[in-house]
C-alpha positions in Angstrom: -25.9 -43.1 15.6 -28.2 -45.1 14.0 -31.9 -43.6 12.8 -35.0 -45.5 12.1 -37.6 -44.3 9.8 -41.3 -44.9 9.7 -42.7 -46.3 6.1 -46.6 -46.5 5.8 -48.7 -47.5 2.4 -52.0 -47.2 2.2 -54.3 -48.6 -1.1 -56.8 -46.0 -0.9 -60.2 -46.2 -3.5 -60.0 -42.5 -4.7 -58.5 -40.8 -7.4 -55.0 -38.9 -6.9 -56.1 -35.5 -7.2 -58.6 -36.1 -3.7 -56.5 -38.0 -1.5 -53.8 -34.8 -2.0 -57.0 -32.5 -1.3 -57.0 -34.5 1.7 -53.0 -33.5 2.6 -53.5 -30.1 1.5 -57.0 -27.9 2.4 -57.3 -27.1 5.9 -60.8 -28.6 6.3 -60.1 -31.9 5.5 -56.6 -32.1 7.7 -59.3 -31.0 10.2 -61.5 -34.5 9.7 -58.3 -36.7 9.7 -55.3 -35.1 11.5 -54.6 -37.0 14.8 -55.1 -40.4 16.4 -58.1 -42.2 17.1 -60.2 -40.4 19.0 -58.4 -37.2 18.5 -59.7 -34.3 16.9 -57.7 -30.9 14.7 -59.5 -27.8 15.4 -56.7 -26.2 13.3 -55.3 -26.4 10.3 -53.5 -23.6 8.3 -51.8 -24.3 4.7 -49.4 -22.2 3.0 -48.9 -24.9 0.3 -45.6 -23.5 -1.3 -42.0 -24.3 -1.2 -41.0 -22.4 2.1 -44.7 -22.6 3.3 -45.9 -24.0 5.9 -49.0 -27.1 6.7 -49.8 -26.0 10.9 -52.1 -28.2 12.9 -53.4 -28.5 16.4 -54.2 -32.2 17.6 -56.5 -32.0 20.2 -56.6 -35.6 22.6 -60.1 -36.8 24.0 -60.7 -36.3 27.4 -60.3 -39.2 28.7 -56.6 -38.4 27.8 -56.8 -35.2 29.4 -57.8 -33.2 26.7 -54.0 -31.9 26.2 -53.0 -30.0 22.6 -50.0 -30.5 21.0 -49.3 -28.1 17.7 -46.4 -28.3 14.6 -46.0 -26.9 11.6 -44.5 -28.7 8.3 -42.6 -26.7 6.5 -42.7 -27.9 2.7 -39.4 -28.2 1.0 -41.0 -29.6 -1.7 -44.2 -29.5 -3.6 -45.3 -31.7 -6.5 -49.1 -31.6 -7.2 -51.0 -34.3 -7.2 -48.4 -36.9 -6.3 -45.2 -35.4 -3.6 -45.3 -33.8 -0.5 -42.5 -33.1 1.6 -41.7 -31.4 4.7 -39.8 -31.0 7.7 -42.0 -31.5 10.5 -41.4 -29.7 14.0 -43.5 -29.5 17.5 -44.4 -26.1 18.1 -46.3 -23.8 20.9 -49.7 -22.5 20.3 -48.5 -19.8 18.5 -45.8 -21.3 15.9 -42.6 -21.0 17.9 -40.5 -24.3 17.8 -40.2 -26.5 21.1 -38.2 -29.7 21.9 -40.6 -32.9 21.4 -39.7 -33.5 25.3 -41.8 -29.8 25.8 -44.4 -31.1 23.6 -45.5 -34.0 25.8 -43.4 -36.6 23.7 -43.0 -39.7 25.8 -40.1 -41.3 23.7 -36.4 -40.6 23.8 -35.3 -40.6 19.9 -38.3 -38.4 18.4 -36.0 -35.5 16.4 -36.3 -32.0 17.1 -36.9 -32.1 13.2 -38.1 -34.9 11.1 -38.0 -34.8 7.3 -41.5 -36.4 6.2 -42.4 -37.9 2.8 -46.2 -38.2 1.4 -45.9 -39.9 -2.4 -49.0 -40.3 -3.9 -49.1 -42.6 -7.0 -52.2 -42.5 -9.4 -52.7 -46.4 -10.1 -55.8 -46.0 -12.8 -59.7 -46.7 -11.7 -60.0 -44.0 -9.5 -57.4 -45.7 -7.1 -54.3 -44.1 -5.3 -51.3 -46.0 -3.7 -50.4 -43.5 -0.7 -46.7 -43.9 0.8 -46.2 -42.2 3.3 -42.3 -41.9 5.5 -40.7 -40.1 8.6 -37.3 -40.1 8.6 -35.0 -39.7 11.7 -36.1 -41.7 14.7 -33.2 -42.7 16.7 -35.0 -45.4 18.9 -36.9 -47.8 17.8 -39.5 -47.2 20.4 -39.7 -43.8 19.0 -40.2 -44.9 16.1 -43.0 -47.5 16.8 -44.7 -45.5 19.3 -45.0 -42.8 16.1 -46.1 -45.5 13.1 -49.0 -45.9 15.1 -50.3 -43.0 16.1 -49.7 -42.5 11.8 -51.3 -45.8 11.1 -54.7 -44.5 12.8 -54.3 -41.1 11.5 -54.4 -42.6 7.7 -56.7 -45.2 8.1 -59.0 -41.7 9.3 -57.9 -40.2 5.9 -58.4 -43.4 3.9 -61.8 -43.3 5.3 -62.5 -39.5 4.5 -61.7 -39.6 1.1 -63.5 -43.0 0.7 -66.5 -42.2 2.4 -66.8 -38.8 2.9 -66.2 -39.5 7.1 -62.7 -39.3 8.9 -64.0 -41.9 11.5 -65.6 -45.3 9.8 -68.7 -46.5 11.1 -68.8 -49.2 13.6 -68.2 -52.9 12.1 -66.5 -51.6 8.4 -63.6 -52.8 7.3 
């Protein structure tokens, strides 16, 4: 069966070293985890080989105000510049669930997804982020998960650029 991965790049206008702070401390997974219009009111990081990365996405009300958890369990960790993990939905408390129990809409999201974060230190203060998810076996899995990844990154572009997960009204 075929898969399909996700592939994001972001130019981001920080140094290395803060847009991994960004992938890595709790508090700032809080300001960027999610969607638009989503919030994370929890973040947990074990950042070691074995550890884990565990968030809760929280959606706005209008959505219904529903929480979905995972944790990332890193299988490998290069600071600044490589992250990766395998990424799986869990319940509140840690335990893995099916994406289907999760809330997933889309046939063809895996029950585990290997995830890639490369982080590239291009000089001036400026970072190319790449970012993949490996695994999809639809491709509307696939898109409907590159963009709920596009917003969350274009929140962490904006945190690390301007100090706010959520840019203001009108900015590029």
């Amino acid at each position: 069966m075929p898969t399909y991965d996700v592939a994001v790049a972001r130019l981001v206008e920080a140094p290395v070293g803060r847009v991994w702070a960004a992938w890595t401390t709790p508090e700032d997974l809080r300001a960027w985890w999610g969607p638009t219009g989503f919030t994370c009111p929890r973040a947990e990081v074990d950042l070691r080989v074995g550890g884990r990365i565990a968030v809760t996405m929280r959606a706005p009300q209008e959505w219904g105000g529903f929480e979905q958890h995972s944790a990332w369990t890193i299988i490998e960790a290069s600071a600044p510049t490589l992250l990766r993990y395998v990424f799986r939905f869990t319940d509140a408390d840690g335990w893995a669930i099916t994406p289907a129990q999760a809330g997933i809409p889309a046939e063809g999201v895996p029950d585990e997804g290997r995830h890639e974060v490369l982080l590239t230190d291009l000089g001036d203060g400026r970072t190319e982020l790449r970012m993949t998810e490996h695994g999809y076996t639809t491709t509307d899995a696939r898109d409907m998960s590159r963009t709920g990844l596009e917003q969350c990154l274009d929140k962490l572009t904006a945190l690390v650029e301007t100090g706010r997960a959520e840019r203001p009204a009108g900015a590029a």
